[in-house]
PQR file of N, CA, C, O and H, with PARSE charges and radii, in Angstrom:
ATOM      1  N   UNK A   1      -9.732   4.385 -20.186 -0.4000 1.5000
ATOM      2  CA  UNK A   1     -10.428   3.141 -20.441 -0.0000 2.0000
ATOM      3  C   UNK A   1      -9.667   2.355 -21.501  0.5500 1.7000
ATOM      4  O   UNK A   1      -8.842   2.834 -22.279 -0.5500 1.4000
ATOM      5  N   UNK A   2     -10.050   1.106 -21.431 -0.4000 1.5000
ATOM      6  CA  UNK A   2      -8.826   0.041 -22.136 -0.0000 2.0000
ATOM      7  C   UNK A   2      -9.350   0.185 -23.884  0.5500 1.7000
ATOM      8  O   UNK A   2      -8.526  -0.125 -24.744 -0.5500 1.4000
ATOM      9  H   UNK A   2     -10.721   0.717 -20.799  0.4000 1.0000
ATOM     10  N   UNK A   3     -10.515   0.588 -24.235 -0.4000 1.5000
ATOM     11  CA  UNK A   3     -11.047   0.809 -25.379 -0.0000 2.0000
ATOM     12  C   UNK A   3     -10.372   1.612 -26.266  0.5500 1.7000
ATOM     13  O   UNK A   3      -9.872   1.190 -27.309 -0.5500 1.4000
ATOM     14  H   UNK A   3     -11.184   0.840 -23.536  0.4000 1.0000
ATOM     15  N   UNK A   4     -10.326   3.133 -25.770 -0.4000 1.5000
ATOM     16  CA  UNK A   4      -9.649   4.245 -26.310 -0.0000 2.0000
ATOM     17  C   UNK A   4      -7.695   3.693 -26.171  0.5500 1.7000
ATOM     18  O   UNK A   4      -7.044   4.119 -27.125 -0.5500 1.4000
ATOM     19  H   UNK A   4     -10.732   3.475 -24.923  0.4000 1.0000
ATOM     20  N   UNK A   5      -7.179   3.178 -25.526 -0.4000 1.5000
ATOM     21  CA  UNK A   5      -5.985   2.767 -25.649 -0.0000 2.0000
ATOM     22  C   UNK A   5      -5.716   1.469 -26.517  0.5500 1.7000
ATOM     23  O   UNK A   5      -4.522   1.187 -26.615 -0.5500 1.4000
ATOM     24  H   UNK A   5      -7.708   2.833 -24.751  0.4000 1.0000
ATOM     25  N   UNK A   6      -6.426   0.794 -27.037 -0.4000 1.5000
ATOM     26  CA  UNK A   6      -6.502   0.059 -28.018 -0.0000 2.0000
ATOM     27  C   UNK A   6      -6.717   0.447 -29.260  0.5500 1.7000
ATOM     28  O   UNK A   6      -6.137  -0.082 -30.208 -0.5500 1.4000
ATOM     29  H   UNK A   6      -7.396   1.022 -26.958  0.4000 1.0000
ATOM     30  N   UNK A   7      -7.722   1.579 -29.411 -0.4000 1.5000
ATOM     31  CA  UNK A   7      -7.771   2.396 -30.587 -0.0000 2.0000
ATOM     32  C   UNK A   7      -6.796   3.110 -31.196  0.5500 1.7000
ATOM     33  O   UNK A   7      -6.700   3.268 -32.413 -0.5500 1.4000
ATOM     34  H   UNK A   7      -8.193   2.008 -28.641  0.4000 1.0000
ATOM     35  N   UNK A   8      -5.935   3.626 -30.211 -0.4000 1.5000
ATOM     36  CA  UNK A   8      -4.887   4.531 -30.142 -0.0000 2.0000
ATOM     37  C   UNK A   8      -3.613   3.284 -31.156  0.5500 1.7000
ATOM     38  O   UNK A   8      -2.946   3.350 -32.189 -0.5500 1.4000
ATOM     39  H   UNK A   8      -6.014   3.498 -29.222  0.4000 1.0000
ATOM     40  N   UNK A   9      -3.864   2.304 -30.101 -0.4000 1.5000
ATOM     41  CA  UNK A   9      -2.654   1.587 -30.930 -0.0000 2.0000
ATOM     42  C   UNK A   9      -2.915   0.960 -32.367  0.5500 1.7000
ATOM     43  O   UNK A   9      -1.973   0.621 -33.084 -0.5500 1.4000
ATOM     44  H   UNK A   9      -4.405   2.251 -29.262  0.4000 1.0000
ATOM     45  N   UNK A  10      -4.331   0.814 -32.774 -0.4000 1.5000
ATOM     46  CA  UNK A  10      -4.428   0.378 -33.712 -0.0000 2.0000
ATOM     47  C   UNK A  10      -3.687   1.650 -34.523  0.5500 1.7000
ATOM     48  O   UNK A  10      -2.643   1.553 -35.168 -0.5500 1.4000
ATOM     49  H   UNK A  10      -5.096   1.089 -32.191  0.4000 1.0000
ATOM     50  N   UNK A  11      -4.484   2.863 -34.332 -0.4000 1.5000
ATOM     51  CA  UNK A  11      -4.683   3.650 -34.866 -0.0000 2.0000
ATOM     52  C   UNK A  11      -2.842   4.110 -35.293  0.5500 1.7000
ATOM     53  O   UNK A  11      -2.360   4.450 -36.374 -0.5500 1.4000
ATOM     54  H   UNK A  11      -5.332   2.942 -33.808  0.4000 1.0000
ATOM     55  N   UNK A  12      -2.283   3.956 -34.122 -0.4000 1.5000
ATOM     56  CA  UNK A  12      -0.799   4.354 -34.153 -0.0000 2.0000
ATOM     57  C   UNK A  12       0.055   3.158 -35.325  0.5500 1.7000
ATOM     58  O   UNK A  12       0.723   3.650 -36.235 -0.5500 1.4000
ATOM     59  H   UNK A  12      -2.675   3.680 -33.244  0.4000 1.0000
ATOM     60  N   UNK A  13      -0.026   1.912 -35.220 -0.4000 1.5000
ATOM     61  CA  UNK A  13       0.270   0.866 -36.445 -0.0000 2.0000
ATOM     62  C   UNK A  13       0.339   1.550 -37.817  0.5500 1.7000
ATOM     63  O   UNK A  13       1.189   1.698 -38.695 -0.5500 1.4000
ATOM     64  H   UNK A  13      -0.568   1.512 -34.482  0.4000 1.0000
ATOM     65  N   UNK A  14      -1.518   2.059 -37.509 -0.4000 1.5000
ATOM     66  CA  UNK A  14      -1.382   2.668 -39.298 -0.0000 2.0000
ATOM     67  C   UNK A  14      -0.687   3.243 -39.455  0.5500 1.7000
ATOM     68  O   UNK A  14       0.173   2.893 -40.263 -0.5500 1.4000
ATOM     69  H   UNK A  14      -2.209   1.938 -36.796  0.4000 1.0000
ATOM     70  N   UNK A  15      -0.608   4.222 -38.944 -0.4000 1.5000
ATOM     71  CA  UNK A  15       0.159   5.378 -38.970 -0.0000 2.0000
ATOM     72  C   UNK A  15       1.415   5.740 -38.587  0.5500 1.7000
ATOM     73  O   UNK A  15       1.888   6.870 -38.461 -0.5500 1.4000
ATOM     74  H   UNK A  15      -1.306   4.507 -38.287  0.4000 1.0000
ATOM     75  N   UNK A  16       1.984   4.508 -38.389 -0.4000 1.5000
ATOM     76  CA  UNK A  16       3.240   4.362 -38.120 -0.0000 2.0000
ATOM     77  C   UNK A  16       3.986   5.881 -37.288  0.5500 1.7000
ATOM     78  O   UNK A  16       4.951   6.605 -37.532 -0.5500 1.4000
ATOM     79  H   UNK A  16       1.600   3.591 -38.492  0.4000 1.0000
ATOM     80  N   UNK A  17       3.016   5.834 -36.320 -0.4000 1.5000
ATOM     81  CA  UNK A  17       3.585   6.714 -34.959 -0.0000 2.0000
ATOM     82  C   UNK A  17       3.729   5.973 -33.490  0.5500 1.7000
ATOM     83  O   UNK A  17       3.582   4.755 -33.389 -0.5500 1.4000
ATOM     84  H   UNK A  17       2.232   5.246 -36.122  0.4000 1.0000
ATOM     85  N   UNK A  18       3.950   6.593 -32.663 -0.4000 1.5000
ATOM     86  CA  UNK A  18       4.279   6.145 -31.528 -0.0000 2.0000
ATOM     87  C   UNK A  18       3.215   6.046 -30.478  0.5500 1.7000
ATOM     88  O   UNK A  18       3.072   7.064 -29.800 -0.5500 1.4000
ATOM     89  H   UNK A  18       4.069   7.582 -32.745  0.4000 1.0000
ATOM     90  N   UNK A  19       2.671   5.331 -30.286 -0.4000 1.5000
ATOM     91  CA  UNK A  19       0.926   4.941 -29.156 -0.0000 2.0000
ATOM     92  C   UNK A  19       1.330   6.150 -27.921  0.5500 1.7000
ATOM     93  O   UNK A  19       2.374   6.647 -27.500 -0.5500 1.4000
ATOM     94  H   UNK A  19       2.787   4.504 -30.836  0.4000 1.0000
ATOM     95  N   UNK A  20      -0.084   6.286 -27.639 -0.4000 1.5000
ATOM     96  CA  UNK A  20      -0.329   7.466 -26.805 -0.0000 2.0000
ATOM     97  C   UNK A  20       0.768   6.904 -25.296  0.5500 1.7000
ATOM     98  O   UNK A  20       1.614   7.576 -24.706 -0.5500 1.4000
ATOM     99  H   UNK A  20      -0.933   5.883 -27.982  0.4000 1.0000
ATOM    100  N   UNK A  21       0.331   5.454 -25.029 -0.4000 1.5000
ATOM    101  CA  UNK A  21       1.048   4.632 -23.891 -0.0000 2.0000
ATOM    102  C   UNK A  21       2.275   3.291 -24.537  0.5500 1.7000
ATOM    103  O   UNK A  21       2.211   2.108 -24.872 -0.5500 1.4000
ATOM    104  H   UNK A  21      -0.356   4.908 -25.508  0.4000 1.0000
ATOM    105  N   UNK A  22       3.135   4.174 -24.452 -0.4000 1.5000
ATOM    106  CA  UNK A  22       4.060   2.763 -24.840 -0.0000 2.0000
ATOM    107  C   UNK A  22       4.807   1.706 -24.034  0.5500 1.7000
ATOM    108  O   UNK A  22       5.129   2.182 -22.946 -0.5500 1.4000
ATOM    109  H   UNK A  22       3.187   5.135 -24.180  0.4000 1.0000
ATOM    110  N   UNK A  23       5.047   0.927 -24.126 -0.4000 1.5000
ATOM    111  CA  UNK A  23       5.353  -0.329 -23.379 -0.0000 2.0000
ATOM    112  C   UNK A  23       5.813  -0.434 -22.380  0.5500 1.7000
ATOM    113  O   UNK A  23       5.237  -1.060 -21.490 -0.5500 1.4000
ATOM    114  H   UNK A  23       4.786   0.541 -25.010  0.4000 1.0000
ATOM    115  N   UNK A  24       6.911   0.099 -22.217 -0.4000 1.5000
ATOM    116  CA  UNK A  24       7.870   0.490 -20.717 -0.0000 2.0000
ATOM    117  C   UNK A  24       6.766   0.925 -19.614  0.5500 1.7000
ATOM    118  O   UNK A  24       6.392   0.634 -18.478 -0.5500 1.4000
ATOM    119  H   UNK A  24       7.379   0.607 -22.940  0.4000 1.0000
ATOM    120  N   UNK A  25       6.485   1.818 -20.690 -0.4000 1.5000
ATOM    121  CA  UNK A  25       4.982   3.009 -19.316 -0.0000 2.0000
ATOM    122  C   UNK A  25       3.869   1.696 -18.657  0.5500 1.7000
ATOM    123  O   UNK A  25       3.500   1.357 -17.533 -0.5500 1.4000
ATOM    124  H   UNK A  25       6.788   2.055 -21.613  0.4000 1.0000
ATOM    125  N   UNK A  26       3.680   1.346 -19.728 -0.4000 1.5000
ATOM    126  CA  UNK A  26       2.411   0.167 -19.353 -0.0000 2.0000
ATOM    127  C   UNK A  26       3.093  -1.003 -18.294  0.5500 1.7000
ATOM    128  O   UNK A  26       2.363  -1.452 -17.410 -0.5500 1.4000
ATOM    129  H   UNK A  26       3.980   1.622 -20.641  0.4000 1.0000
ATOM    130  N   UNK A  27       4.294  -1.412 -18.391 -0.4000 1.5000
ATOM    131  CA  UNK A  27       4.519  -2.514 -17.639 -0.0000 2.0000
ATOM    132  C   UNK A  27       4.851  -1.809 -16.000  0.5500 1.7000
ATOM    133  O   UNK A  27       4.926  -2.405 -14.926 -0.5500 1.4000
ATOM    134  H   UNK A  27       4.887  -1.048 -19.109  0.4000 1.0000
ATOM    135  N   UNK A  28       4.992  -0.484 -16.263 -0.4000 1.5000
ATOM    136  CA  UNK A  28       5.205   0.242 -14.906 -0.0000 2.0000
ATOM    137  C   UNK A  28       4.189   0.123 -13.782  0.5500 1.7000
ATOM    138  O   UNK A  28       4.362  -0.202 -12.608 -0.5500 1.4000
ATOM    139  H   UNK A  28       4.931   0.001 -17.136  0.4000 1.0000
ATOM    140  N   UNK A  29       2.941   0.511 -14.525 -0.4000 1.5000
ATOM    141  CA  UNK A  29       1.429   0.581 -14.355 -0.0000 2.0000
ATOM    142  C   UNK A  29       1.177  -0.686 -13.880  0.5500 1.7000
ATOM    143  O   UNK A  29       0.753  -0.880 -12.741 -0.5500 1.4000
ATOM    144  H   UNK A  29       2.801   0.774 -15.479  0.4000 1.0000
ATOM    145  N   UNK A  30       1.481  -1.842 -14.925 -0.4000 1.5000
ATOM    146  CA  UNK A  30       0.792  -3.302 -14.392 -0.0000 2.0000
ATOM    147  C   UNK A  30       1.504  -3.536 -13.339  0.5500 1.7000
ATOM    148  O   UNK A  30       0.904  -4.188 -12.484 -0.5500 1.4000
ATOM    149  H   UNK A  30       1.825  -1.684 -15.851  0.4000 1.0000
ATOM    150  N   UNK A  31       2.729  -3.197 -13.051 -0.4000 1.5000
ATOM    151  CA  UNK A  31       3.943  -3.397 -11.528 -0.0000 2.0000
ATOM    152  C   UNK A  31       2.713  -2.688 -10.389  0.5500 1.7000
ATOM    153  O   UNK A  31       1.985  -3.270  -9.584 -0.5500 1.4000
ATOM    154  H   UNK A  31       3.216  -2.668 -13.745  0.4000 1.0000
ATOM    155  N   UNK A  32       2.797  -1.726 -10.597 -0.4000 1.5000
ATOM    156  CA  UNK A  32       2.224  -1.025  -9.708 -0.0000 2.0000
ATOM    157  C   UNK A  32       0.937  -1.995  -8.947  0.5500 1.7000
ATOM    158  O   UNK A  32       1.154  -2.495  -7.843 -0.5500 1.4000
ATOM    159  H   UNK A  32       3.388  -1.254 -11.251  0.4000 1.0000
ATOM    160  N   UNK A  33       0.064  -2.126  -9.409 -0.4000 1.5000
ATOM    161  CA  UNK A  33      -1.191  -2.767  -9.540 -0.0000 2.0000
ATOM    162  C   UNK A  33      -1.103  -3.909  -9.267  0.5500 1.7000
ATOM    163  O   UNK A  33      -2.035  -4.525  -8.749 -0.5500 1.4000
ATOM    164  H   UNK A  33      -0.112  -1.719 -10.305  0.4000 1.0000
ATOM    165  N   UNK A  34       0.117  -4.474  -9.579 -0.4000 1.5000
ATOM    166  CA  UNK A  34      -0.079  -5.767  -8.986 -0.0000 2.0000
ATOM    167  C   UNK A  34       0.443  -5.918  -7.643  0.5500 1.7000
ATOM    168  O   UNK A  34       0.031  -6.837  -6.935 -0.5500 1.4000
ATOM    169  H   UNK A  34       0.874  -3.974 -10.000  0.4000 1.0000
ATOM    170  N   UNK A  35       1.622  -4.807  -7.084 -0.4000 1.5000
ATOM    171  CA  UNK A  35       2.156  -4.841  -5.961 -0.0000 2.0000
ATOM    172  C   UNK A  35       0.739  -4.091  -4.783  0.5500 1.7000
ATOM    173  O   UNK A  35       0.671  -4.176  -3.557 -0.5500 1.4000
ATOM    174  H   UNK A  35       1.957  -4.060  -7.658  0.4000 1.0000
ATOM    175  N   UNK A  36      -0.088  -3.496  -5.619 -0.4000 1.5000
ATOM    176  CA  UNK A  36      -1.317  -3.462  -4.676 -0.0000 2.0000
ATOM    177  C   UNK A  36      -2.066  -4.918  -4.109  0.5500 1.7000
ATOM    178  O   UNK A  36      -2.521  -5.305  -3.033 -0.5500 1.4000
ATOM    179  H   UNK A  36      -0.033  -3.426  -6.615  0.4000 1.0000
ATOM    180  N   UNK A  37      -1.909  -5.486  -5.512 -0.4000 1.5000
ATOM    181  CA  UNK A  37      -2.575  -6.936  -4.932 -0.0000 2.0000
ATOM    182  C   UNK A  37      -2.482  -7.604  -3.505  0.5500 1.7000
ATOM    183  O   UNK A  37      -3.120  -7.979  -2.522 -0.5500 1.4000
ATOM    184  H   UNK A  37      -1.540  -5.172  -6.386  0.4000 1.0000
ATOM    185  N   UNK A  38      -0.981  -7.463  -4.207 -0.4000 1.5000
ATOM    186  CA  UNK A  38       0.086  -8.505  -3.569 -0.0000 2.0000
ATOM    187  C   UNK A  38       0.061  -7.693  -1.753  0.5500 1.7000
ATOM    188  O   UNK A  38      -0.100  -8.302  -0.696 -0.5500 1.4000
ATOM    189  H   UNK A  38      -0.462  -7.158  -5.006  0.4000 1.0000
ATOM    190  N   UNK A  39       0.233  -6.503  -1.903 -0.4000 1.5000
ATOM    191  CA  UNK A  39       0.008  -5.936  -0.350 -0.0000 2.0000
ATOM    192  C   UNK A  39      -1.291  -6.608   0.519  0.5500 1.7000
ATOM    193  O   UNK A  39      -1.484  -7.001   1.670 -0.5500 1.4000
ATOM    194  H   UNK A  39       0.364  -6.008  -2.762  0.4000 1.0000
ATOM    195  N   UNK A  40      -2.007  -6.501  -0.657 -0.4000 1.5000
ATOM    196  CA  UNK A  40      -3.552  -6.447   0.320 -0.0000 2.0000
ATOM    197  C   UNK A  40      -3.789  -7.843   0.639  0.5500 1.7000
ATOM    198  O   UNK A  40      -4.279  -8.122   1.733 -0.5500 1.4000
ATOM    199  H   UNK A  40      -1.850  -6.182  -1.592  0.4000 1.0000
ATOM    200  N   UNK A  41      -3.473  -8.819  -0.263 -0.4000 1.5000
ATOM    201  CA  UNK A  41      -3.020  -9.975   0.296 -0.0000 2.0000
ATOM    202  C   UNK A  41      -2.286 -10.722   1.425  0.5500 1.7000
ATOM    203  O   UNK A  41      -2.490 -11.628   2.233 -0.5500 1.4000
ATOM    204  H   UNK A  41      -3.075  -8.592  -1.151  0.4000 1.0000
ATOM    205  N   UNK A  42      -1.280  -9.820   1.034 -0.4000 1.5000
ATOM    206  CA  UNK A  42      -0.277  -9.950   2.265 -0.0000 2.0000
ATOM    207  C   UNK A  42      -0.500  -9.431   3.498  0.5500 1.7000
ATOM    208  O   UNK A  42      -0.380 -10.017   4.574 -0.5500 1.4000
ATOM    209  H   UNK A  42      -1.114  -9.084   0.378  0.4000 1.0000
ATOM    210  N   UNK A  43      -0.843  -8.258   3.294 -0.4000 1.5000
ATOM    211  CA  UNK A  43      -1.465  -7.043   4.218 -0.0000 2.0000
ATOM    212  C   UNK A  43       0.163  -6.656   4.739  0.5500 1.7000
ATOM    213  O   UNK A  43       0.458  -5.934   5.692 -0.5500 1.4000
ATOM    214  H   UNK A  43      -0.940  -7.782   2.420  0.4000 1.0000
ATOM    215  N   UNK A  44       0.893  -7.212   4.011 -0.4000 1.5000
ATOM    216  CA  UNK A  44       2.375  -6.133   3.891 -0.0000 2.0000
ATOM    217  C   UNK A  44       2.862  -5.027   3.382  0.5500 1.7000
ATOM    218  O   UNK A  44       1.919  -4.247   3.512 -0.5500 1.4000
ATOM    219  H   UNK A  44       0.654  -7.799   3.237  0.4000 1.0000
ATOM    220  N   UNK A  45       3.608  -4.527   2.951 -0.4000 1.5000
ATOM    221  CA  UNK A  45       4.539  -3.468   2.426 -0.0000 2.0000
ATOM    222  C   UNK A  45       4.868  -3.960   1.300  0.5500 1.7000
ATOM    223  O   UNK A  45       5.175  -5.143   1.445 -0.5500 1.4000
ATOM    224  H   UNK A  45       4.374  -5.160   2.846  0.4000 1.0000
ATOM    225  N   UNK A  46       4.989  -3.445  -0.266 -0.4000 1.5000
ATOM    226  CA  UNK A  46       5.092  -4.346  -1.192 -0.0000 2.0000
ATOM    227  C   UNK A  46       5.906  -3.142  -1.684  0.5500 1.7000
ATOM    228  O   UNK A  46       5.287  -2.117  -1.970 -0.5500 1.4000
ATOM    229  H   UNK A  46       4.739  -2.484  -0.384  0.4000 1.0000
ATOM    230  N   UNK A  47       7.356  -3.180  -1.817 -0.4000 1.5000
ATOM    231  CA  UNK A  47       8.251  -2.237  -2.472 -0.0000 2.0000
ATOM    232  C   UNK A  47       8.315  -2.669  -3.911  0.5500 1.7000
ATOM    233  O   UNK A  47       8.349  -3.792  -4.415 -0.5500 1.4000
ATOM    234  H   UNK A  47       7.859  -4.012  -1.585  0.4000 1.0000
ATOM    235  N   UNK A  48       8.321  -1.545  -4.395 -0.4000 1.5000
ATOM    236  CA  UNK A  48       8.375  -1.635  -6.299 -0.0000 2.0000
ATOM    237  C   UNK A  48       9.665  -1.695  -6.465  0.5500 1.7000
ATOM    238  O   UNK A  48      10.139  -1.767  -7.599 -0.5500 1.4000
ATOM    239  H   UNK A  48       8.294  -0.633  -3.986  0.4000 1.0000
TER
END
């Protein structure tokens, strides 16, 4: 849930560590998700 991953990053700032999900990972995820969109829209094949 988007709650606990927001906490995490606050929490990671303070503490100057590294977030449970870091950036690269997350934009992978939003790729993903959006090439679902984009299929079901299309009702094509949506290569990542």
């Amino acid at each position: 849930n988007h709650k606990k991953v927001i906490i995490d990053m606050i929490d990671a700032i303070q503490k100057n560590r590294a977030p449970m999900v870091e950036g690269p990972e997350a934009r992978k995820a939003v790729a993903v998700i959006a090439a679902i969109y984009d299929s079901s829209k299309s009702e094509k094949l949506v290569y990542l």
